[in-house]
N, C-alpha and C positions, 0 to 999 in steps of 0.2 A: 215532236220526237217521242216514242215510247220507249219506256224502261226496257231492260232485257234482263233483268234479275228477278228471281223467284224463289221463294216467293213474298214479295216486297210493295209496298206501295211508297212512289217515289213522288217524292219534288225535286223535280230539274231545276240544279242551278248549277255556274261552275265550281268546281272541287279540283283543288291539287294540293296532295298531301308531300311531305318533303322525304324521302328514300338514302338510307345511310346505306355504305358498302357493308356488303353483308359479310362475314368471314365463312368460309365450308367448314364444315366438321368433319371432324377424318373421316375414311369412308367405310371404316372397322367400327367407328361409333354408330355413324348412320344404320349400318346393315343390324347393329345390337336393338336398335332403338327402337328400326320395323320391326323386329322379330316380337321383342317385346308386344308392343302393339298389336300385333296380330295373332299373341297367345289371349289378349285382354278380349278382344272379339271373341274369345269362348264362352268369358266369366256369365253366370247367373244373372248378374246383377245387368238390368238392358242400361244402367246411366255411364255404367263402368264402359260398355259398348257402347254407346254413344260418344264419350269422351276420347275414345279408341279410334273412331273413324273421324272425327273433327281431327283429332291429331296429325294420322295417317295420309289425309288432305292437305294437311298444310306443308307434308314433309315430300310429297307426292310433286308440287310446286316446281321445285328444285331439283326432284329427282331423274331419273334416266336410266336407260336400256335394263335389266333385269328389276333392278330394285323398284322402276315404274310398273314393272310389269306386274309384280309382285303384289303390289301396295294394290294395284287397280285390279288384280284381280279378290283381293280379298276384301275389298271397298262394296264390287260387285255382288261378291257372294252374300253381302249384308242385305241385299234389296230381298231375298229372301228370308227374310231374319224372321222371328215369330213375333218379334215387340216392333207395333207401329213407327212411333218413334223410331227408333234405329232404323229403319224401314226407311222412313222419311228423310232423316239425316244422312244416309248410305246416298239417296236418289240427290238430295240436296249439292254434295261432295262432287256424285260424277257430275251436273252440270256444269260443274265451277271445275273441275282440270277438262270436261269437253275444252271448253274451251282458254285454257291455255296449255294442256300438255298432252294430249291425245292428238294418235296420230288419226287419217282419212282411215285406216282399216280396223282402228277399236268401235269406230263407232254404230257400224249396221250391227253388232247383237246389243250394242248397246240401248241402240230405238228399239229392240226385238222386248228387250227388258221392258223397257217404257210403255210400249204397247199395252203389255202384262199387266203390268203395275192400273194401268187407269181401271183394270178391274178390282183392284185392292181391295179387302174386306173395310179399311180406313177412307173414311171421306176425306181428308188432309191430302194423305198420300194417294188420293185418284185426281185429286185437285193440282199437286205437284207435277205427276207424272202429265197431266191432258197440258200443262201448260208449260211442260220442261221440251215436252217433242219436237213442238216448234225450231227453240233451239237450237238442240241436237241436230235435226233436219238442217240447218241453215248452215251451222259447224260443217259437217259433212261437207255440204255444196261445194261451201268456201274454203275447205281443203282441196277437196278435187281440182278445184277451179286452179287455186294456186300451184298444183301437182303437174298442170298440164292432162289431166285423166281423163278432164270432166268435156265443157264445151268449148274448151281449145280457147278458154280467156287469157287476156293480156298477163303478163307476165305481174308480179306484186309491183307498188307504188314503190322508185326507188325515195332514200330520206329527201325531206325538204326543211326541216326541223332540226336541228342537236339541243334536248333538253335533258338540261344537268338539276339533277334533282338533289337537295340538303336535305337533312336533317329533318325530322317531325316530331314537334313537341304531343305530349300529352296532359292536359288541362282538362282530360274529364271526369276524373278523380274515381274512374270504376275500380280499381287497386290491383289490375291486373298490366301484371309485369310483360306479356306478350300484347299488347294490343296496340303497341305504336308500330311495332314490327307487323303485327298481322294486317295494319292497315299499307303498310309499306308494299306487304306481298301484294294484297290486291292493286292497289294503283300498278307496281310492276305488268302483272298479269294484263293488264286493261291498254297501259300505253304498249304493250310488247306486240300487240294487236292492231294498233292504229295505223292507218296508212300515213306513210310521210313523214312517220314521225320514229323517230331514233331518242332514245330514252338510254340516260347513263347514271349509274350508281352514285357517282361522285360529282364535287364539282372541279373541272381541272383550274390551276392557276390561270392568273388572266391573262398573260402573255400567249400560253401555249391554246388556251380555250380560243383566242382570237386569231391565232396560225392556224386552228383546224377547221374554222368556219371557213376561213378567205380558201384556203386549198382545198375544200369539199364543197364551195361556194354553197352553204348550209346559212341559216336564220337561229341564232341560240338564243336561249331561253333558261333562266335557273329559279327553281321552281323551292318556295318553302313553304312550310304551312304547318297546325297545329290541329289538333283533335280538341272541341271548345268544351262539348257537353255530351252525356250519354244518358238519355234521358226513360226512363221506365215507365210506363202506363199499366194498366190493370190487363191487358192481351197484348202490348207489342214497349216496343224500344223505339226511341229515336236518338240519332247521331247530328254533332253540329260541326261543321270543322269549316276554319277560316283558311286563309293562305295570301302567300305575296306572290305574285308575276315579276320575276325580274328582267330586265335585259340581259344580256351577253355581258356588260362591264355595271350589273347587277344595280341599277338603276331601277327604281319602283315605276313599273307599268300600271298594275292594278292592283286592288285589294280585293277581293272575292271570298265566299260565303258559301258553301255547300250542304244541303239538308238531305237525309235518307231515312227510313224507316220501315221495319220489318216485323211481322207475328210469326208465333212458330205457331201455336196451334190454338181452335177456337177456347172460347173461354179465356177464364184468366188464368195466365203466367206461370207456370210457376217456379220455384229458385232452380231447380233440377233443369229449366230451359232459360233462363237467362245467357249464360256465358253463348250458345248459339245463337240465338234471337239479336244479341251485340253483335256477333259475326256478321250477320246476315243485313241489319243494318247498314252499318259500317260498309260491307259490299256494295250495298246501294246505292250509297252513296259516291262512292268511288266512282261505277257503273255508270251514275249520272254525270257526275265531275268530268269524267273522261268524252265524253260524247258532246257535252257543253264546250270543254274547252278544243276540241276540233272544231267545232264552231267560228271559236274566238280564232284559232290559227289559219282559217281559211281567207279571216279578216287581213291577215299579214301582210 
């Protein structure tokens, strides 16, 4: 199986991180907080912008109808930015809501972009864009596909799955107060995706958890896990993150191990790319986790 994350060099193992219910923020917060954001994409400073569109992507996740609209067209506007980096970072962003929040008709200017980009003055950012199309290409397909638009395929996989996913510790001492949560979005993002499989924020009581299997005649699963290590190298980052397999009446199935690892850009590191380069890890990992443990559930 190959990876589908960029730009990342992975080891496949399985990964399941554990997903707390999230609470919404008003929606007068939310619209302050893009605005905000999207005045920061002006500043001089390209880290100030870069820290502007990492954000703007994470809040993009979650978001919808105008204020997705909003957020992805000023994400986009970054791919033309004058600093590589942001450049890079803007391209990095749309392929990570490609695929989990874009609909089938944001995506052809989006390849149009991509296109562009492989001509980039930045060898990163030609390297990004020639290996992000793919992608983008495949998203597309498999929207249409799903849309009924495309070659008239079967209708999506209904569930075969209900996995309740806990709580995720963090153990890897980077001291960043967002990163059990950012890891949470991505697994979100990844199983939201999977066929068969139905993914819930919470875990229900065990009474009612066990009334919902037998009457959706569903296979449950409650999923926890920890972030172990985040580990820095002189050009890239690795992530280590453990987890438990639980049954339905939270009985230990497995214990599993998931490794990811990711460069932002050639040469060594430096602190101005770290908090990305974790991102980007940490995705990979997930990426991989998620595709391994389809694996394991086909075993069921």
């Amino acid at each position: 199986m190959q990876a589908g994350v960029l730009p990342t060099h992975v080891r496949y193992g399985l990964l399941v991180l554990g997903l707390g219910a999230a609470v919404p923020a008003p929606a007068r917060a939310v619209d302050e907080r893009v605005s905000y954001l999207i005045e920061q994409l002006e500043e001089l400073n390209y880290r100030v912008r870069v820290q502007a569109v990492e954000s703007l992507e994470q809040i993009a996740v979650t978001a919808s109808g105008s204020d997705l609209q909003t957020i992805v067209a000023a994400i986009v506007a970054r791919l033309d930015d004058t600093n590589a980096l942001v450049r890079y970072t803007a391209a990095s962003a749309m392929i990570g809501l490609a695929r989990s929040s874009l609909h089938a008709a944001d995506l052809p200017p989006l390849i149009d972009k991509f296109e562009k980009l492989r001509q980039d003055s930045d060898a990163d950012v030609r390297r990004l864009a020639t290996e992000g199309l793919p992608s983008l290409q495949a998203r597309l397909e498999q929207l249409r596909g799903a849309s009924g638009s495309g070659s008239g395929s079967a209708s999506p996989q209904p569930p075969r799955f209900y996995v309740a996913v806990g709580q995720l510790g963090d153990g890897s001492g980077v001291g960043r107060d967002d990163f059990a949560a950012l890891a949470q979005q991505f697994l979100l993002e990844e199983l939201g995706r999977a066929a068969g499989v139905e993914a819930h924020g919470e875990i229900p009581a065990a009474q009612a958890f066990r009334e919902e299997l037998r009457r959706r005649n569903l296979i449950g699963f409650v999923l926890q896990g920890s972030i172990v290590s985040v580990t820095r190298t002189n050009n890239g980052i690795s992530a280590v993150v453990s987890l438990l397999v639980l049954d339905q009446d939270q009985n230990l199935r497995v214990m599993l191990r998931g490794n990811g690892s990711a460069q932002r850009r050639s040469g060594t590191l430096t602190d101005a790319e770290v908090p990305s380069v974790q991102n980007d890890a940490l995705r990979a990992a997930v990426r991989a986790a998620v595709g391994s443990l389809l694996g394991y559930l086909r075993e069921q």
